[in-house]
N, C-alpha and C positions, 0 to 999 in steps of 0.2 A: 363490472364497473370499468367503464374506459379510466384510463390513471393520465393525469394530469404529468406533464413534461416538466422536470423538476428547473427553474434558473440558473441551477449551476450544472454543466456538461463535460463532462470528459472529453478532452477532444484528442489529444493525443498522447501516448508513453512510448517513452525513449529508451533502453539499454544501454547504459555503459559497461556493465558488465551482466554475465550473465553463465552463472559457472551452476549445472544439475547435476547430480550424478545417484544412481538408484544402487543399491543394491540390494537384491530380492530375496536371496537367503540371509538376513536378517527381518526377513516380515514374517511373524505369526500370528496369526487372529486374535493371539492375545493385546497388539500392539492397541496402544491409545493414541489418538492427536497430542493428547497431554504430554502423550512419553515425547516430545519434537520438544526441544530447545530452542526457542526465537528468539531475536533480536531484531528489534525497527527501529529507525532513526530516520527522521524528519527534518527538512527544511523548510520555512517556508517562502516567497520569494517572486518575481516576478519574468516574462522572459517573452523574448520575440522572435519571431518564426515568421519569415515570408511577410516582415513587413507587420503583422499583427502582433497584437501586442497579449500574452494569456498570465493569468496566476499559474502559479507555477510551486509542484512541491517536488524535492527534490526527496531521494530517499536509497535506503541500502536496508535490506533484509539479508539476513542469513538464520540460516536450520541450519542443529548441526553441524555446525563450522567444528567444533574441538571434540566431536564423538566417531571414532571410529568406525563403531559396530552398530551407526544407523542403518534402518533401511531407504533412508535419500539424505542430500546435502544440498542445501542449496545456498547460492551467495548470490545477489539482484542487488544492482546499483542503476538508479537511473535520474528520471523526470516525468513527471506527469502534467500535465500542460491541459488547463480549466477553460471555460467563460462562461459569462453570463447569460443568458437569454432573456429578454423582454418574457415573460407571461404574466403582465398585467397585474403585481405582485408589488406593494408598495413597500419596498424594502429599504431604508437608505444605505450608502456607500459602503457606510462604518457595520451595521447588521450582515451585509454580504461576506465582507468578510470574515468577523467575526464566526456569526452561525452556522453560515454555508460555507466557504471555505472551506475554513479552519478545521471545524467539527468534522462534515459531513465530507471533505474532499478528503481528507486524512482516510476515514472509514471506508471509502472508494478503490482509495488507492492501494488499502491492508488486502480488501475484499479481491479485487483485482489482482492483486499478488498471491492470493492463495489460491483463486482458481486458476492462474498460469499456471502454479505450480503441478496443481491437482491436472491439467488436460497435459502438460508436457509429459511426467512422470507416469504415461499408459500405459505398461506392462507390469505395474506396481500395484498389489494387493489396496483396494480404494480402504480400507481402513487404515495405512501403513502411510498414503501421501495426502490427507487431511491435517492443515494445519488446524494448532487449536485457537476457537475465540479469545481474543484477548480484550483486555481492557486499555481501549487508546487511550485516555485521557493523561494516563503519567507521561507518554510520548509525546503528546501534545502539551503538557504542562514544561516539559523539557526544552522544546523546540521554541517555544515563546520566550522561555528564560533564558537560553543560550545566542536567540535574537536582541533580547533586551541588553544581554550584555555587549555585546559585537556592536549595538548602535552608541553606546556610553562614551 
């Protein structure tokens, strides 16, 4: 089945920071995704690049950060920078963002962060640099109510 080009695009992620570190005698085959300690935070926002104008989520993930005896660490601070594409899709302004965005640009952005993580950390046992599935929606539910307040 050809798959249909989604409205909303990635178009480009930014680094502001950008701190890995593995170490591989803490990995045994017993490790889980689950054993990873995450933390995401979300912005959401708007930003211009060369003149064009993209939605925009800003974000900071860290593994890891206060465990010593990981087998990786990581700390990602950046931006992720959206648009929209015409595919014939009768969606209004307020649904865009809302649905697409919000929702599905957040889950991009996670998804996107865990495979950097996973292709950076290559000499790392692949069950030991799998982050785990999470559930976006309190990070999103956060990010709207820490907007809602800042606009007050």
């Amino acid at each position: 089945m050809k798959m249909k080009i989604s409205p909303l695009q990635l178009e480009m992620v930014f680094f502001e920071k950008e701190k890995l570190e593995i170490n591989p005698q803490n990995c045994s085959n017993e490790y889980k995704p689950t054993d990873n300690s995450v933390v995401f935070e979300i912005d959401f926002g708007k930003a211009i690049v060369n003149s064009i104008s993209y939605k925009a989520i800003k974000f900071a993930l860290s593994v890891n950060k206060n465990k010593k005896n990981s087998p990786l660490r990581a700390e990602l601070k950046g931006i992720a920078l959206f648009s929209f594409k015409d595919t014939n899709e009768d969606f209004s302004e307020e649904e865009k963002i809302e649905r697409m965005f919000i929702f599905n640009g957040t889950s991009i952005v996670f998804s996107f962060l865990r495979g950097y993580i996973f292709a950076k950390m290559g000499d790392l046992n692949p069950n030991c640099k799998i982050l785990p599935t999470v559930n976006l929606l309190d990070v999103i539910k956060k990010a709207i109510e820490d907007k809602t307040k800042k606009e007050r």
